[in-house]
C-alpha positions in Angstrom: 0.0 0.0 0.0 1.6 3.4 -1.0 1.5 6.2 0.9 -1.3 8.1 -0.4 -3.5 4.4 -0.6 -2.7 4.8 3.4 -3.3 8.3 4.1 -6.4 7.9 2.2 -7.6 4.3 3.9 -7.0 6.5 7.4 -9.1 9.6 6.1 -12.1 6.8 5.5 -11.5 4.8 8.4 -11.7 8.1 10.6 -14.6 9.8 9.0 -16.5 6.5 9.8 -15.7 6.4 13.4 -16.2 10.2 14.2 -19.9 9.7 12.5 -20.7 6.8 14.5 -18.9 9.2 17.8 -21.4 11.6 17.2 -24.5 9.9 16.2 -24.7 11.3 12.7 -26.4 9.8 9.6 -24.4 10.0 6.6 -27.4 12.5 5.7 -27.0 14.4 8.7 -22.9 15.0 7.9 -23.7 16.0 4.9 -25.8 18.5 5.3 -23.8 19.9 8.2 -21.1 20.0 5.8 -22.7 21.2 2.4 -21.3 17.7 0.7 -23.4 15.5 -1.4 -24.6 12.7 0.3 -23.0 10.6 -2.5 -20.0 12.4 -2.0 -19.7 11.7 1.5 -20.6 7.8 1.0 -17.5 7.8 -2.0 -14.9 9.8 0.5 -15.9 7.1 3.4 -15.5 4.5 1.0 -11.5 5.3 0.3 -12.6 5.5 -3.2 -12.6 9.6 -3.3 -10.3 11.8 -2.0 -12.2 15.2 -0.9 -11.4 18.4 -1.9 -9.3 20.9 0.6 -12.9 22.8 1.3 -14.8 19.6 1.9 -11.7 18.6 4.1 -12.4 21.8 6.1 -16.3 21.5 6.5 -16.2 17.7 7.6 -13.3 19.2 10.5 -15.7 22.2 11.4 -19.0 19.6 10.9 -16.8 17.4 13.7 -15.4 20.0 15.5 -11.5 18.5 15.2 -8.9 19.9 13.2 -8.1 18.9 10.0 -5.2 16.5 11.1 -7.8 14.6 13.5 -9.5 13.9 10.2 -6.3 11.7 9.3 -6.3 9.1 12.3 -4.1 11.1 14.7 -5.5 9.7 17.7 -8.9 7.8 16.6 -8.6 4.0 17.2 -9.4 1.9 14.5 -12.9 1.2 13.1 -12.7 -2.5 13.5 -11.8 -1.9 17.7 -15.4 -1.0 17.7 -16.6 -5.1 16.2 
């Protein structure tokens, strides 16, 4: 896996787990973030990479910083099976 398949894999892995912190729908992100659902669903998926703006609303939409958004400090999604 190359760097940017990792930081990517992270970035999904940590969007998922700070939804399911919070109690959001994917629906519910969204809007609080002005992203399309679909969007949302593709960048949660490792399959997108969001822009620097979307990066910025899902932080604010959170309430982390942008470098939270990236694992630092967020156990793993499967700790939570």
């Amino acid at each position: 896996m190359t760097p940017d398949e990792r930081s990517r894999q992270a970035l999904a892995e940590t969007l998922v787990q700070l939804r399911i912190e919070h109690g959001m729908s994917l629906e519910a992100v969204a809007a609080a973030a002005a992203i399309d659902v679909q969007r949302l669903i593709d960048v949660e998926a490792g399959s997108a990479l969001p822009t620097e703006a979307e990066l910025q609303a899902l932080s604010d939409a959170y309430g982390v910083d942008v470098p939270k958004l990236f694992g630092a400090r967020y156990p793993r999604l499967q700790d939570y099976a």
